[in-house]
N, C-alpha and C positions, 0 to 999 in steps of 0.2 A: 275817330270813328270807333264806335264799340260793335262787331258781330257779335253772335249767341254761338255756343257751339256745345249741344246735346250730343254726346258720349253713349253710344248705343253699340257702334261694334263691339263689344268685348262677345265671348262666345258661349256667355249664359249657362256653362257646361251646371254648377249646382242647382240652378233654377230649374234648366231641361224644358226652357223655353225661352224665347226672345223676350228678355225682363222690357224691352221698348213698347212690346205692345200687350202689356199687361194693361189691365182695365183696374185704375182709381177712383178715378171722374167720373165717369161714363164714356171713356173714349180710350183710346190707347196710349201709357204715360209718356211718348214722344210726342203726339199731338197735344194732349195737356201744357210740355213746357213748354212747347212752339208757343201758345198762344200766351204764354205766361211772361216769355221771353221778349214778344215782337214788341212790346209798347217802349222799350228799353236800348234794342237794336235796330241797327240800319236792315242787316238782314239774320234771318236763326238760319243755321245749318244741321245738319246731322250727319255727326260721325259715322260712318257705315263703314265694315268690310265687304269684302269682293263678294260674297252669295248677297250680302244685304243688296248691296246694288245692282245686282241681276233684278234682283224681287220690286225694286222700286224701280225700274227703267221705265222710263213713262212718265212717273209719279210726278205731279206740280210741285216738289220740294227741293229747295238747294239743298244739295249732298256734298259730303268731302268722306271721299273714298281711304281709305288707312292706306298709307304709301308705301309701311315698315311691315317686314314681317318679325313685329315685337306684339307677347301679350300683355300687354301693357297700356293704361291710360293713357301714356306717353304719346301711343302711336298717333290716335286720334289730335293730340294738342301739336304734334309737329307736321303733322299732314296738314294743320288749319294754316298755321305759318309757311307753310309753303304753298297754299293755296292763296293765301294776303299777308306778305309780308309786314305791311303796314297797316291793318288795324290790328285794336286789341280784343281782344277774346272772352266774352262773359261765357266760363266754363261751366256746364251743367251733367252731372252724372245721371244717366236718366234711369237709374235705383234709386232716387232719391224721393218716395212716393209724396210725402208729407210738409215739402218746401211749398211756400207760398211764396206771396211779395215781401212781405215781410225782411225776409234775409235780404232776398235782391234791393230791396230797396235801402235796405243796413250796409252794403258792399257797395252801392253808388254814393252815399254820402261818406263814405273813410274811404274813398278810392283814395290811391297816392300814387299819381300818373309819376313821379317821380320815381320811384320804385319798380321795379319788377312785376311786381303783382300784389293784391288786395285779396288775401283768402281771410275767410274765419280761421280761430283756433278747431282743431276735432268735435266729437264730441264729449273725448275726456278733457279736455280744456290745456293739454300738454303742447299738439305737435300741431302742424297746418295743415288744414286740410283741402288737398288739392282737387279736389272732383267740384268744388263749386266758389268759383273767383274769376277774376277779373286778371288776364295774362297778358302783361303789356306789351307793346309792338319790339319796345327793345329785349325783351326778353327770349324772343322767338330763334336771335341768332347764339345765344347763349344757350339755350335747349338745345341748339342743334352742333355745337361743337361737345356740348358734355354729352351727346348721346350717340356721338363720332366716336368717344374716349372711354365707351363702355358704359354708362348710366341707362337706366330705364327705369327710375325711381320718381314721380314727379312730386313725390313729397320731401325726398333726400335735396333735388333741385332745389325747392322752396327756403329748403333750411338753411345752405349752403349760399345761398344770393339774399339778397336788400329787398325783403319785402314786409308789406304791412300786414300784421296780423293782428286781428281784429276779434272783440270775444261774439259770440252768436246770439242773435235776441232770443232766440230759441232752440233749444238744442235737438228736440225732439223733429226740427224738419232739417237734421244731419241724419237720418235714420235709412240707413241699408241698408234693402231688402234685398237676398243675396238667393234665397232658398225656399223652399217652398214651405219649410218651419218658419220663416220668419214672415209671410205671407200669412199664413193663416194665424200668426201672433198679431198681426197688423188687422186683420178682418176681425178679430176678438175684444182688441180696445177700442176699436170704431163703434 
């Protein structure tokens, strides 16, 4: 069983606004990859921290609340393993304005359930890049004993374990939008 798990708590501090509910599409880019997500998983989630899930109390969305007080993508990818030990996790960083199916559909045919996990190469084509792949169910207890031993790196993770890395059909939907320069560089080439 594969969940989704859209990566929205981090705390936007360079953006100076929730990068989740920035408008792409026509909608806000957490809703985008929900529905981008759901053809592919059992269920999508969204990472949230603690004000985020004040603000969605209510909300018809499965959430997975950040457990750690790390600022780190990490927090999000071990709070999901402790929410389902056993599926695995199609990872989504929801800065990632410009991802289609395309990639997700390049990351389900090189999965290597054998492995750890199924990321692309970056976008410089060097290291893994961890904000969008595929976290298998055994890797969940491995996260969680290196991040007992001082890790909060989920890219150092990657490097350090058996996983499959794959080059990207497209590099251009690895692109981080981090700031509001790089927001209105993204609104320029559209």
């Amino acid at each position: 069983m594969i969940n989704g798990l859209i990566l929205t708590g981090g705390r936007s501090t360079r953006m100076g606004k929730d990068k989740s509910l920035l408008n792409y599409h026509g909608k806000p880019q957490r809703e985008y990859l929900t529905e981008l997500l759901k053809p592919y998983c059992e269920t999508v989630f969204w990472s949230v921290n603690a004000e985020q899930a004040r603000d969605l109390a209510g909300a018809n969305q499965p959430i997975i609340i950040d457990v750690y007080d790390l600022v780190s993508p990490l927090n999000g990818i071990l709070s999901a393993f402790q929410t389902d030990p056993s599926a695995s996790w199609l990872v989504v960083a929801c800065d990632m304005p410009l991802l289609t199916t395309l990639s997700i559909d390049a990351l389900l045919a090189n999965r290597a359930p054998d492995k750890m996990a199924t990321v692309f190469y970056d976008s410089d084509g060097q290291l893994p890049e961890p904000l969008l792949g595929i976290y298998e169910s055994a890797f969940g207890p491995i996260i969680q004993r290196a991040f007992a031993q001082g890790a909060v790196s989920p890219r150092q993770l990657l490097r350090q374990n058996d996983v499959q890395i794959i080059p990207v059909p497209d590099r251009r939907e690895l692109t981080n939008v981090n700031d509001p320069e790089a927001r209105a560089a993204l609104k320029q080439r559209s």
